[in-house]
C-alpha positions as protocol buffer text, in pm:
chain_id: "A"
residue {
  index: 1
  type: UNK
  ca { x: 247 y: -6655 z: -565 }
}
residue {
  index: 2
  type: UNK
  ca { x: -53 y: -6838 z: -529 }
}
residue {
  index: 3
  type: UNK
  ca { x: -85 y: -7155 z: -365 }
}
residue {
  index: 4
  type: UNK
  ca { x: -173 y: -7314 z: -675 }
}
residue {
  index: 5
  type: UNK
  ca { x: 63 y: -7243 z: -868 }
}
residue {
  index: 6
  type: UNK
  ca { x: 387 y: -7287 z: -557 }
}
residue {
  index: 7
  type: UNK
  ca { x: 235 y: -7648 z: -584 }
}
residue {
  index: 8
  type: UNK
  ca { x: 279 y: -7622 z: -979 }
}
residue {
  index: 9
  type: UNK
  ca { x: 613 y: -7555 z: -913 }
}
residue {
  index: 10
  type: UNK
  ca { x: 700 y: -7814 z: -658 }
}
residue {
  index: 11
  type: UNK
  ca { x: 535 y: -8093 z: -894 }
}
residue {
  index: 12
  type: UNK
  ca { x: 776 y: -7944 z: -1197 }
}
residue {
  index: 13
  type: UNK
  ca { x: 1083 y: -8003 z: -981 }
}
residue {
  index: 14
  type: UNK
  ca { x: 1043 y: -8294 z: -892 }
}
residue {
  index: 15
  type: UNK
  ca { x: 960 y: -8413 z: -1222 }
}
residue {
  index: 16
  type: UNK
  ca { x: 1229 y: -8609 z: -1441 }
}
residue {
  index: 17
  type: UNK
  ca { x: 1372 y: -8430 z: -1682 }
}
residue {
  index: 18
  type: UNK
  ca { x: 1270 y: -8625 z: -1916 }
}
residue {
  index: 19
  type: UNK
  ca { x: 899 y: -8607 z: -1859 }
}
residue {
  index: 20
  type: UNK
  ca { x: 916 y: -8239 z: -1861 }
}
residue {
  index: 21
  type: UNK
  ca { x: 878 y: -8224 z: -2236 }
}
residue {
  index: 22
  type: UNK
  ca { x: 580 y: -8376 z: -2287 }
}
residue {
  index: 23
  type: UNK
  ca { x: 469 y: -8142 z: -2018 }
}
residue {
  index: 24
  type: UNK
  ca { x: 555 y: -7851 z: -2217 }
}
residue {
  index: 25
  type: UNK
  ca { x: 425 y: -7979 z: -2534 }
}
residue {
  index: 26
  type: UNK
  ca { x: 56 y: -8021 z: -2341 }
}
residue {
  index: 27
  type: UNK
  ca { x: 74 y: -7655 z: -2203 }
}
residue {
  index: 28
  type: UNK
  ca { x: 187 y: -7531 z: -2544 }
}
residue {
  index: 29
  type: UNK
  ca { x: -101 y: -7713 z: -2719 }
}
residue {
  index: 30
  type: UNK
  ca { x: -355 y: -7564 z: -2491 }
}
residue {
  index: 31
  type: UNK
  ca { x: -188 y: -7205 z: -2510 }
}
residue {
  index: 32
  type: UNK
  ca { x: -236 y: -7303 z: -2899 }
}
residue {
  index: 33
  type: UNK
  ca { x: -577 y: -7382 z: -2873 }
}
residue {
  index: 34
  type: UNK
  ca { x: -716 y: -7093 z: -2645 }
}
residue {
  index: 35
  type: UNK
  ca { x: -552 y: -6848 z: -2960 }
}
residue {
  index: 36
  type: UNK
  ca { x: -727 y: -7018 z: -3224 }
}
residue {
  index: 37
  type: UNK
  ca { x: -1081 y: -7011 z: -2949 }
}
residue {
  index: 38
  type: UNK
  ca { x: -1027 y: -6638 z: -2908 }
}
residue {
  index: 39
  type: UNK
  ca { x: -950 y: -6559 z: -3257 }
}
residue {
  index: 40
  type: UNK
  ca { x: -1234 y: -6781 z: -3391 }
}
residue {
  index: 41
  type: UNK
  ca { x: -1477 y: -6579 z: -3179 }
}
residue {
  index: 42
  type: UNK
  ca { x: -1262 y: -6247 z: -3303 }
}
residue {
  index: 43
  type: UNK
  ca { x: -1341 y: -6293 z: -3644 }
}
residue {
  index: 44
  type: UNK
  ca { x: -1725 y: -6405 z: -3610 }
}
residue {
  index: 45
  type: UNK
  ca { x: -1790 y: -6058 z: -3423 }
}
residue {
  index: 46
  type: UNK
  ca { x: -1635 y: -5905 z: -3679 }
}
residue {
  index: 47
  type: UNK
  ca { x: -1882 y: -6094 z: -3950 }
}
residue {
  index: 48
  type: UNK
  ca { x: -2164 y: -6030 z: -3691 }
}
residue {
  index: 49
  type: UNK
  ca { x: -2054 y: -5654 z: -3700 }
}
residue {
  index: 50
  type: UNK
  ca { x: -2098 y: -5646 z: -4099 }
}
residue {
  index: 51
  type: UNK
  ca { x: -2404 y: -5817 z: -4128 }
}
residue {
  index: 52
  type: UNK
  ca { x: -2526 y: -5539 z: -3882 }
}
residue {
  index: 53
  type: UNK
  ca { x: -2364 y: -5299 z: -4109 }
}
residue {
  index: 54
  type: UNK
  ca { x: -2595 y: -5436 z: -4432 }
}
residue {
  index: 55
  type: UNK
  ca { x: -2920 y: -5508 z: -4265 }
}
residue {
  index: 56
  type: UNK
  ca { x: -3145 y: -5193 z: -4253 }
}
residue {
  index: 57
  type: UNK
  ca { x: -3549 y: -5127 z: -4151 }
}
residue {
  index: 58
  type: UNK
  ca { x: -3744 y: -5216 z: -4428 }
}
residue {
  index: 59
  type: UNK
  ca { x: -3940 y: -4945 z: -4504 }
}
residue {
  index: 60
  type: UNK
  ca { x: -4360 y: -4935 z: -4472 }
}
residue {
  index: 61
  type: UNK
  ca { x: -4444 y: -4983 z: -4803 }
}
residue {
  index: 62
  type: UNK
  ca { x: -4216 y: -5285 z: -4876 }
}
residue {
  index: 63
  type: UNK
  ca { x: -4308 y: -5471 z: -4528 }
}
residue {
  index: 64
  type: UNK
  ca { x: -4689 y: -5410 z: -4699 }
}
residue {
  index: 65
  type: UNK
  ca { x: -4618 y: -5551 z: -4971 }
}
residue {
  index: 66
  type: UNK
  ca { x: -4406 y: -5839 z: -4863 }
}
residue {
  index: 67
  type: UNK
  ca { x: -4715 y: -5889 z: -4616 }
}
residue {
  index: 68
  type: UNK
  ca { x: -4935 y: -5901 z: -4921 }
}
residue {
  index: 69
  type: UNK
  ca { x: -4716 y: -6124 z: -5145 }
}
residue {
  index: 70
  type: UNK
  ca { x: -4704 y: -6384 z: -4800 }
}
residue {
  index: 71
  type: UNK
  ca { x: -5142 y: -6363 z: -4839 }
}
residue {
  index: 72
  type: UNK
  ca { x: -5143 y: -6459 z: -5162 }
}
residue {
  index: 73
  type: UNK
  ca { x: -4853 y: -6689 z: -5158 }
}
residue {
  index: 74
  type: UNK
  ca { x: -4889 y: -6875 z: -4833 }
}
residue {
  index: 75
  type: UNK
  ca { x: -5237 y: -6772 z: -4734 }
}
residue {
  index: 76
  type: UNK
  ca { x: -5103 y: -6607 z: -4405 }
}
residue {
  index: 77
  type: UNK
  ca { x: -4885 y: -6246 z: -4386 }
}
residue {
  index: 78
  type: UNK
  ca { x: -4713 y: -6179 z: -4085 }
}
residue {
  index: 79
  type: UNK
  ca { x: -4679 y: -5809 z: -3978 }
}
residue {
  index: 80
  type: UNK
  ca { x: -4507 y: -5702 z: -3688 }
}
């Protein structure tokens, strides 16, 4: 055991036992909250991994003409 936590320890027993629940409550609530973090970040790699899915190269023709539309539109085309 670490000495962080044997000091963890200590502090719990010689808590009240009455204070202990509030204790409880505040390391459940954070347990709650690092879930909801991690699945939060789950679920927007698994959007990031579908937009991946639909994007595609455009091909040459299309970039030339989007270039072109972008000239006449805008005065400017940007080509990469």
């Amino acid at each position: 055991m670490t000495p962080l936590r044997r000091e963890a320890f200590q502090l719990l027993e010689s808590m009240p036992e009455e204070n202990l629940f509030a204790v409880i409550q505040y390391l459940q609530t954070e347990k709650f909250k690092r879930l909801s973090r991690e699945q939060r970040i789950q679920e927007k790699r698994v959007a990031l991994d579908e937009m991946l899915m639909l994007s595609k190269s455009v091909p040459v023709n299309e970039k030339k003409a989007l270039a072109q539309y972008c000239e006449e539109k805008f005065g400017y085309a940007h080509s990469d």
